[in-house]
N, C-alpha and C positions, 0 to 999 in steps of 0.2 A: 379472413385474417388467420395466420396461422398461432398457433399458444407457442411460444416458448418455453423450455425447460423452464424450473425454479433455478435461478444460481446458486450455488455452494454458499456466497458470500452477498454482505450489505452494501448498497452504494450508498455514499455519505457525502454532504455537502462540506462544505469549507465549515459553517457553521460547526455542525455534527462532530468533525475530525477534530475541531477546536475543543469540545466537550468531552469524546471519547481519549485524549491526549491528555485531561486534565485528571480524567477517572484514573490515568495509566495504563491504557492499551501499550503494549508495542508498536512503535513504529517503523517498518521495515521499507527503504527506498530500493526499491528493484533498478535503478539506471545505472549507467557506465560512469565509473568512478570519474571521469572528465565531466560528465552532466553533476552530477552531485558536487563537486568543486565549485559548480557557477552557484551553487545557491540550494537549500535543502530546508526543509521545517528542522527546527532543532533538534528536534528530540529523535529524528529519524537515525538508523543505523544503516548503513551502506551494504546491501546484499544483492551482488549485480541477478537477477533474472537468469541468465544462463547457469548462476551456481546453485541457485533454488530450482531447478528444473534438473540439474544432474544430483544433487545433493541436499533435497527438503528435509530430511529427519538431523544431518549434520548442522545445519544453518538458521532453522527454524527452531526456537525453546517455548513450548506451552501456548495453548491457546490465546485467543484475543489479540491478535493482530490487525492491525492498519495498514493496508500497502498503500504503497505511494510510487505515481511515476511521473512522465512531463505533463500527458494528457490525459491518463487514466487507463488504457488499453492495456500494456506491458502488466500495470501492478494487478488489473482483473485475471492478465494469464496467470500471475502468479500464486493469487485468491485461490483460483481453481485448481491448481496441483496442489498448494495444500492443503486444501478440501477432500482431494480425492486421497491423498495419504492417511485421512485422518482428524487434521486439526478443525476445530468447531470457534466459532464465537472470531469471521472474520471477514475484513470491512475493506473496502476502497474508496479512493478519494477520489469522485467523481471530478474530473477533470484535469486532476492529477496538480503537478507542483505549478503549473500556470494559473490554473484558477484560485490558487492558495495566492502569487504573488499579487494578483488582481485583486484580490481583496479587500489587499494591503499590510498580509500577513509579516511576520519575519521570517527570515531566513538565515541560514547560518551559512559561512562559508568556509 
């Protein structure tokens, strides 16, 4: 079996994100402004993936961030670029905004 790296960032359950949201993490939705229109955690801010990947220090303000995406994969790319710029204290939502609306979470639209 091969070891994997440590990742930069935490994975979090629906649970966790509900917790880490109430602390006041940031939460940053990495998806296409058309996917965050159907439905988003409330408290998330809309920062598409493509402009965190050209633009992390513009986009990105101070540690402790939450990314968020549909399934979890896009906001762990995200996790990891601003890990590697720098930013500490940051977390994804395993499963991203589907396993949020499975829960039974809200959403905002």
């Amino acid at each position: 079996m091969s070891q994997h790296m440590q990742e930069p960032f935490k994975r979090v359950s629906v649970a966790e994100a509900k917790e880490l949201i109430a602390s006041g993490v940031q939460v940053v939705d990495v998806r296409t402004p058309a996917e965050y229109a159907q439905g988003h955690i409330p408290e998330a801010k809309l920062v598409p993936l493509d402009s965190i990947l050209a633009r992390p220090h513009d986009l990105l303000k101070g540690d402790n961030i939450l990314f968020v995406c549909q399934v979890g994969q896009r906001s762990a790319l995200a996790a990891e670029m601003a890990a590697a710029v720098g930013f500490k204290q940051l977390y994804n939502l395993d499963g991203g905004t589907d396993a949020w609306l499975k829960d039974g979470q809200p959403v905002a639209t």
